[in-house]
C-alpha positions in Angstrom: -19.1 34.0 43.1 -19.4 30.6 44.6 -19.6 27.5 42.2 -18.4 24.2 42.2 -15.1 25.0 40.4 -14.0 28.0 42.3 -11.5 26.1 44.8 -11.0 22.8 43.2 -7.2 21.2 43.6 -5.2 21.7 41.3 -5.0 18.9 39.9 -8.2 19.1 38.7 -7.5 22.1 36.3 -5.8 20.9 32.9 -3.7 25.0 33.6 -2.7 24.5 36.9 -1.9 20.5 36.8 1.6 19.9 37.1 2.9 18.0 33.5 2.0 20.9 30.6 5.2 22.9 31.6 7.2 20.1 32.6 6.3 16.7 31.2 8.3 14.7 33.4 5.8 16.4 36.4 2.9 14.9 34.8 1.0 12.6 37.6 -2.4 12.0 36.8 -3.0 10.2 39.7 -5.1 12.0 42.4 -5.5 8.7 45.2 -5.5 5.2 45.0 -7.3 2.3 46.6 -4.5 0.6 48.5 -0.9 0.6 48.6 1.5 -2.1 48.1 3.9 -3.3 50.4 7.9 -5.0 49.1 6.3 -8.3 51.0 2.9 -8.7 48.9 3.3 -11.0 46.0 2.7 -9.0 43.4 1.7 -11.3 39.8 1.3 -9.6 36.5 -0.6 -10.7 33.2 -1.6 -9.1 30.1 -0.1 -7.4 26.7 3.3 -6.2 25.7 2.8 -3.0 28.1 2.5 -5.3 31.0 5.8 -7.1 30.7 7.6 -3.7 31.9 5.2 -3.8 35.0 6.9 -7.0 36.0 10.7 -6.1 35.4 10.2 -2.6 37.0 8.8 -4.2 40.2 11.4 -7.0 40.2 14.1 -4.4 39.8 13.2 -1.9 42.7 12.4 -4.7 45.0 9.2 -5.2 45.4 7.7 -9.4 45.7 7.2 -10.4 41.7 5.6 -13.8 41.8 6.8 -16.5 39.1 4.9 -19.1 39.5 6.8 -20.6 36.6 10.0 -20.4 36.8 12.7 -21.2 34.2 14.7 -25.1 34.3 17.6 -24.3 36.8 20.1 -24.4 33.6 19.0 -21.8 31.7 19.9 -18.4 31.7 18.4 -15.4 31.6 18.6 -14.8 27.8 17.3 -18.5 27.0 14.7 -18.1 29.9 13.2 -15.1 27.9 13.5 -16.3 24.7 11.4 -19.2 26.1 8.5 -17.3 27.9 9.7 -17.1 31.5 10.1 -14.5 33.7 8.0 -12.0 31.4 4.9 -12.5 33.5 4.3 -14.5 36.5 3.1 -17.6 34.3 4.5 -18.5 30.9 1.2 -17.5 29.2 2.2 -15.3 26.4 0.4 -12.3 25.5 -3.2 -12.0 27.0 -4.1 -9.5 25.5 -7.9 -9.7 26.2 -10.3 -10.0 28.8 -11.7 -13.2 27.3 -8.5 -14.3 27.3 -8.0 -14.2 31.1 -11.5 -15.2 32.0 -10.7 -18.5 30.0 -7.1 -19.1 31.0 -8.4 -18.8 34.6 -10.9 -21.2 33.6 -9.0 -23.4 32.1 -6.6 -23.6 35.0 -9.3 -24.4 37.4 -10.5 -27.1 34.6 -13.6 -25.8 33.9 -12.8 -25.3 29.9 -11.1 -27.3 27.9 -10.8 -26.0 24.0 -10.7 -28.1 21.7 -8.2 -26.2 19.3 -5.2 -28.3 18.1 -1.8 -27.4 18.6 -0.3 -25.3 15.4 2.3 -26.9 13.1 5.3 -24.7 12.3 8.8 -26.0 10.7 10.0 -25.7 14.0 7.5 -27.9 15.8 4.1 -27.5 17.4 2.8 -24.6 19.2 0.2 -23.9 21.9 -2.3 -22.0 20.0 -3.0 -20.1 23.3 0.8 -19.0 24.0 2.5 -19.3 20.6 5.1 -16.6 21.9 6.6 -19.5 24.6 8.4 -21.9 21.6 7.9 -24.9 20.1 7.9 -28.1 21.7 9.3 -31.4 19.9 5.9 -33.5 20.0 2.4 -33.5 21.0 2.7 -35.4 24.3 5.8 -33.0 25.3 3.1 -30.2 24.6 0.3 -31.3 26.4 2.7 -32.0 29.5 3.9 -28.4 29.3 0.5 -27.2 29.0 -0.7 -29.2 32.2 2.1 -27.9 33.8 1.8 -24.5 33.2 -2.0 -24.6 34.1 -1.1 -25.8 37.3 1.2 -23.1 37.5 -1.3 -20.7 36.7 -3.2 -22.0 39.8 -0.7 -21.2 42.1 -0.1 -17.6 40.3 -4.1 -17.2 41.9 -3.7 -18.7 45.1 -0.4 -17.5 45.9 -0.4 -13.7 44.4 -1.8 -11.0 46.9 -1.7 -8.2 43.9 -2.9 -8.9 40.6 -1.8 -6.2 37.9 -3.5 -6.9 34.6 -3.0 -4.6 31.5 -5.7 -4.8 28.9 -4.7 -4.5 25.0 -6.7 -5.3 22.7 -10.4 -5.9 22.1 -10.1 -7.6 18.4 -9.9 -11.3 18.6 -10.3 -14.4 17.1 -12.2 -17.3 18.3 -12.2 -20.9 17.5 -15.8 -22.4 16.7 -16.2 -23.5 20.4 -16.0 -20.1 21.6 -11.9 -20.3 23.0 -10.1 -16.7 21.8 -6.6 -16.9 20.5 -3.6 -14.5 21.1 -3.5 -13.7 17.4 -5.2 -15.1 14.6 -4.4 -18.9 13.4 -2.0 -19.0 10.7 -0.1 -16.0 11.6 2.7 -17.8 13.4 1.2 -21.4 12.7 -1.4 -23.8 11.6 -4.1 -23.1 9.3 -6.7 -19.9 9.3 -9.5 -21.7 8.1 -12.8 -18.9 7.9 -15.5 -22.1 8.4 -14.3 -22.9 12.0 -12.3 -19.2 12.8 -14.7 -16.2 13.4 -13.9 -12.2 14.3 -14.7 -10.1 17.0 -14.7 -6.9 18.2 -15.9 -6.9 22.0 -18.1 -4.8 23.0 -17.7 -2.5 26.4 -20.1 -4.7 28.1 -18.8 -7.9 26.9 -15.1 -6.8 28.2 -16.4 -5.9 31.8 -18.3 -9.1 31.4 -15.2 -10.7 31.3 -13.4 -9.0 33.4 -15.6 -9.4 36.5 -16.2 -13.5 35.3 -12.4 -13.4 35.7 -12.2 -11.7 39.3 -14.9 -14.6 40.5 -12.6 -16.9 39.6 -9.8 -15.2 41.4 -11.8 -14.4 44.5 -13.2 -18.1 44.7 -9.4 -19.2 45.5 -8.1 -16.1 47.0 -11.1 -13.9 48.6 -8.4 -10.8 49.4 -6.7 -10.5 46.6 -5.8 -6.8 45.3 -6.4 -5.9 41.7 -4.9 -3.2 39.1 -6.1 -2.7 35.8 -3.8 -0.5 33.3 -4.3 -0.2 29.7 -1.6 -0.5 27.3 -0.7 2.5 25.0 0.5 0.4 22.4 -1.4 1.2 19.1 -2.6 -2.2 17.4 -0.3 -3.3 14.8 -2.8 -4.3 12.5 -6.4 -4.2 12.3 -9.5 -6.9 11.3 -11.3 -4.4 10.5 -11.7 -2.7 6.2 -10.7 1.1 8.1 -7.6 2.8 8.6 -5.9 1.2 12.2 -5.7 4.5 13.9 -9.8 4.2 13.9 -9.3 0.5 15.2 -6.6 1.4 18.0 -9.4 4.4 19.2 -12.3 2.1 19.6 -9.7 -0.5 21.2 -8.4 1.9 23.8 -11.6 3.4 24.6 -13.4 0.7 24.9 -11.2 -0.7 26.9 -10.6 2.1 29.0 -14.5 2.6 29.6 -14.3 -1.4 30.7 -11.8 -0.7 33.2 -13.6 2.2 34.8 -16.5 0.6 35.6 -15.4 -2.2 37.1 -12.9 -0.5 39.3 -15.6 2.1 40.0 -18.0 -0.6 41.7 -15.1 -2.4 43.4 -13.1 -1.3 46.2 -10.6 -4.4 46.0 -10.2 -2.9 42.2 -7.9 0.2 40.6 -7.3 1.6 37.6 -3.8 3.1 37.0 -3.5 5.4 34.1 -0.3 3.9 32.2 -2.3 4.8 29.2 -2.8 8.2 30.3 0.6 9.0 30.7 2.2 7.9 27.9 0.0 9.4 25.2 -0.8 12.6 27.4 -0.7 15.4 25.0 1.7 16.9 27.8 4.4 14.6 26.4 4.0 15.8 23.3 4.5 12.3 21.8 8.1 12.2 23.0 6.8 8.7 24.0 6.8 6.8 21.6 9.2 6.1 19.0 9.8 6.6 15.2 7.2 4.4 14.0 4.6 6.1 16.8 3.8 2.6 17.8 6.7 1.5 20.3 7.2 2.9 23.9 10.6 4.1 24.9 12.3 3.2 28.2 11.7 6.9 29.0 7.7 6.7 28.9 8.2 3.2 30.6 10.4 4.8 33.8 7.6 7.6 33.7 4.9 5.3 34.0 6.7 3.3 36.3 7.9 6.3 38.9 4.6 7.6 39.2 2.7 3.8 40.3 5.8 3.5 42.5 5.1 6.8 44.1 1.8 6.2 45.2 1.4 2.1 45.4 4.9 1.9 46.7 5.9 5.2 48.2 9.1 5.5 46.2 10.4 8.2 45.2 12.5 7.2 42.4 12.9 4.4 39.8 16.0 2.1 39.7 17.2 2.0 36.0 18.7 -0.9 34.6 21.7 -1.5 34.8 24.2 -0.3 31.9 28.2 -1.0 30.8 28.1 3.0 30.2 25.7 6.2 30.8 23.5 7.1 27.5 23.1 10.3 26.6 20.0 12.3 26.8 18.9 11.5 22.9 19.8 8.7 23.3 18.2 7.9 26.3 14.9 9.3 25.3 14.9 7.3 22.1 15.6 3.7 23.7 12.9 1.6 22.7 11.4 -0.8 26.1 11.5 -4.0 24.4 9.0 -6.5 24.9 8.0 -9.5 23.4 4.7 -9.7 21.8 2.6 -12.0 19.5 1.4 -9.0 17.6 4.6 -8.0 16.0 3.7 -11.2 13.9 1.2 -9.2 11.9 3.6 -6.6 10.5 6.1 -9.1 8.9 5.5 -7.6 5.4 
């Protein structure tokens, strides 16, 4: 009998896809858009998740732009303890969509918050890249700050691939409507409930953002190439009076909703399924580590080999390189470090 399943491929049948078997043949990914070639300049932005995006590329040789590169005397360990070389800008975390829309926004000069810098022990912070240090004084600050808007700038006019990886859809938002990385008085200043308000976007309100922020790209760079992923880290903490599992759902599908329909109405757009992979049930949760929050180097090189494979045409991820050759537990169990404002919430 004829019907519109009896010859699909087989990757459209959950018994015949490759991946239940043999996790490490999961591939979710039927097509894409566009490929991408080692010349492109390829600029990343965006959570935790994203930060492996950047070194993976880097690493297998493809054209990572850093826009803002590190003082010529640093070295790689200070560099990253400092905010460089994790994304193309030293933004931090942006872990939402309003996020980007405004730091675009701001780098173009059409926003300006109003939010004072943060005052820690250590010195002030920018209250929209706390991650990045402290600086000595406000002037030194705002001179960074200019700078690194300029930089940001550059990232837009110079990058011919944008890969952006959505986290989070809790925020908070300072009384003129700018959205923080993570609530004020987690890492500095002062939360103060009469100026500091909640929210919990919405799927429109996210692919509201997210198309204000392509504008913005498009006005400066008209052919530029965009991937949106969403990052499979579970939210360390939630807002919200339920449990945090409930909060990370409604994060990650919202999000994930967000995502589809604006690559769905957008040929210059794709979605890669980084989120798909590493919490497929295929895995079997071999992906993330003991406290079922962080993602091992394994689910990262997984993730990695298959947008390689079909934006890249390679075969095979380079690993990092290592004084000795782990074992296979040990391999499997290595957490992908990344550097993220939202391990501030689970201090205690």
């Amino acid at each position: 009998m004829t019907h519109p399943y009896a010859d699909i491929a087989d990757y459209r049948h959950w018994r015949r896809a490759p991946g239940a078997a043999v996790p490490a043949q999961l591939d979710p990914v039927a097509r894409t858009k566009f490929s991408i070639s080692r010349e492109e300049p390829v600029a990343t932005a965006g959570s935790c998740f994203a930060q492996h995006v950047m070194r993976h590329l880097d690493r297998n040789g493809f054209n990572t732009l850093i826009a803002e590169a590190p003082p010529t005397f640093f070295g790689n360990k200070l560099a990253t303890q400092f905010g460089y070389g994790i994304f193309s800008t030293r933004s931090g975390n942006v872990y939402t969509a309003r996020q980007l829309v405004q730091l675009f926004q701001r780098a173009e000069g059409s926003f300006v918050p109003e939010a004072e810098p943060w005052d820690t022990p250590e010195g002030l912070l920018d209250p929209f890249r706390p991650s990045v240090g402290a600086f000595s004084s406000l002037a030194e600050l705002e001179a960074e700050r200019a700078y690194h808007l300029d930089r940001v700038g550059e990232m837009l006019r110079g990058l011919s691939v944008f890969v952006f990886t959505l986290g989070l859809t809790e925020a908070w938002l300072d009384r003129d409507g700018a959205a923080f990385p993570i609530a004020p008085g987690t890492a500095g200043g002062t939360f103060d409930p009469a100026r500091h308000s909640f929210v919990n976007f919405s799927v429109d309100e996210v692919v509201a953002d997210l198309r204000a922020a392509l504008e913005l790209l498009r006005a400066v760079n008209p052919n530029a190439k965009i991937i949106l992923t969403v990052s499979p880290v579970p939210l360390m903490a939630t807002a919200l009076d339920r449990h945090v599992l409930v909060s990370t759902v409604y994060s990650k599908s919202v999000l994930r909703v967000a995502a589809e329909t604006v690559a769905g109405a957008d040929s210059a757009v794709d979605y890669f399924p980084s989120y798909e992979i590493i919490t497929a049930p295929h895995v079997r949760g071999r992906y993330f580590g003991p406290d079922a929050r962080a993602v091992t180097e394994d689910g990262v090189r997984h993730v990695m080999r298959v947008f390689l494979k079909h934006y890249g045409g390679a075969d095979q991820v380079t690993p990092a390189k290592r004084s000795a050759p782990p074992s296979q537990s040990q391999e499997n169990a290595a957490i992908a470090e990344a550097i993220c404002d939202e391990e501030l919430l689970g201090a205690r």
